[in-house]
Wavefront OBJ file of the C-alpha trace (Angstrom):
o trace
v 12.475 -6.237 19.705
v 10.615 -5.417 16.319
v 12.572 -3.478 13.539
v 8.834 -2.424 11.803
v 9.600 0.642 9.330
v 6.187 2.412 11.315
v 4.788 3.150 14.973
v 1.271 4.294 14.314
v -1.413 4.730 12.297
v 0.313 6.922 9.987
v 3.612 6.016 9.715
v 1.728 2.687 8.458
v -0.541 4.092 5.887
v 2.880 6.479 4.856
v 5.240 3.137 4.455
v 1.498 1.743 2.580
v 1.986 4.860 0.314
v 5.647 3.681 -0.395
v 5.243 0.812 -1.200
v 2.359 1.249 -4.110
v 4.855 3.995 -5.648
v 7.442 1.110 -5.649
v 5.043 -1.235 -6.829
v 3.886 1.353 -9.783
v 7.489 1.946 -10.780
v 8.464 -2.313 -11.006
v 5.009 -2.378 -12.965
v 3.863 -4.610 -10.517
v 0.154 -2.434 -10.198
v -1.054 -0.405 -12.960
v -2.205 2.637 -10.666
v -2.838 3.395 -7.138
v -5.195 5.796 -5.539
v -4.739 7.179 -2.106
v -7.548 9.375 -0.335
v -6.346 11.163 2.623
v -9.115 11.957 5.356
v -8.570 13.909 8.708
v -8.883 10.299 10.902
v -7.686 8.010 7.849
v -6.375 7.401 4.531
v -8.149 4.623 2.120
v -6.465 3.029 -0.578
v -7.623 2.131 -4.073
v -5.120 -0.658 -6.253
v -6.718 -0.882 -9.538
v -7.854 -4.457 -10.244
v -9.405 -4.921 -13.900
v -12.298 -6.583 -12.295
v -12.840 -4.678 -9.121
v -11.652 -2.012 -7.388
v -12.453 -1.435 -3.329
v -11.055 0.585 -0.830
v -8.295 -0.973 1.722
v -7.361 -0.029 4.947
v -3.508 1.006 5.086
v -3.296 -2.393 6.633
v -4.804 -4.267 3.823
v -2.518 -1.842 1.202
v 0.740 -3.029 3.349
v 0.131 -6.239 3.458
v -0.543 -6.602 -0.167
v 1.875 -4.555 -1.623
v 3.908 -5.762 0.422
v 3.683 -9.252 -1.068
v 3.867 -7.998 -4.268
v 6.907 -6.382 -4.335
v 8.669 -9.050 -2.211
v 7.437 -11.691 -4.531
v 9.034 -9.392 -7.696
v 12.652 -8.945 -6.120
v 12.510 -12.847 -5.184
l 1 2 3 4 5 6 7 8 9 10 11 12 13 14 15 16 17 18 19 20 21 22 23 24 25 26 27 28 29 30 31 32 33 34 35 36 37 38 39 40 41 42 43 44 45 46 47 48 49 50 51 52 53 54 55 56 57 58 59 60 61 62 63 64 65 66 67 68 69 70 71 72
């Protein structure tokens, strides 16, 4: 059985949202940028040489890495 921190759509892009303000406060991204529609939420990591919108799967994933790879 999975212990995942979401169950839908939302809960994922919510734990996404986490996880950049964790990632802003260990200095790990210089600024995030979340835009909240009525059927989904896109997310913006500044990059110095591009900046596209991610899917709250694409945000989890890489934050994700990112903070993991600070704290070990």
């Amino acid at each position: 059985m999975s212990n995942s921190e979401f169950h839908d759509e939302i809960t994922l892009a919510e734990q996404a949202e986490a996880l950049g303000k964790k990632a802003l406060k260990l200095k790990l991204i210089s600024s995030f940028v979340v835009h909240h529609f009525p059927d989904s939420w896109e997310f913006y990591i500044h990059n110095e040489s591009k900046s596209q919108a991610l899917t709250p799967e694409e945000a989890y994933l890489h934050l994700k890495s990112l903070v993991e790879k600070s704290s070990g």
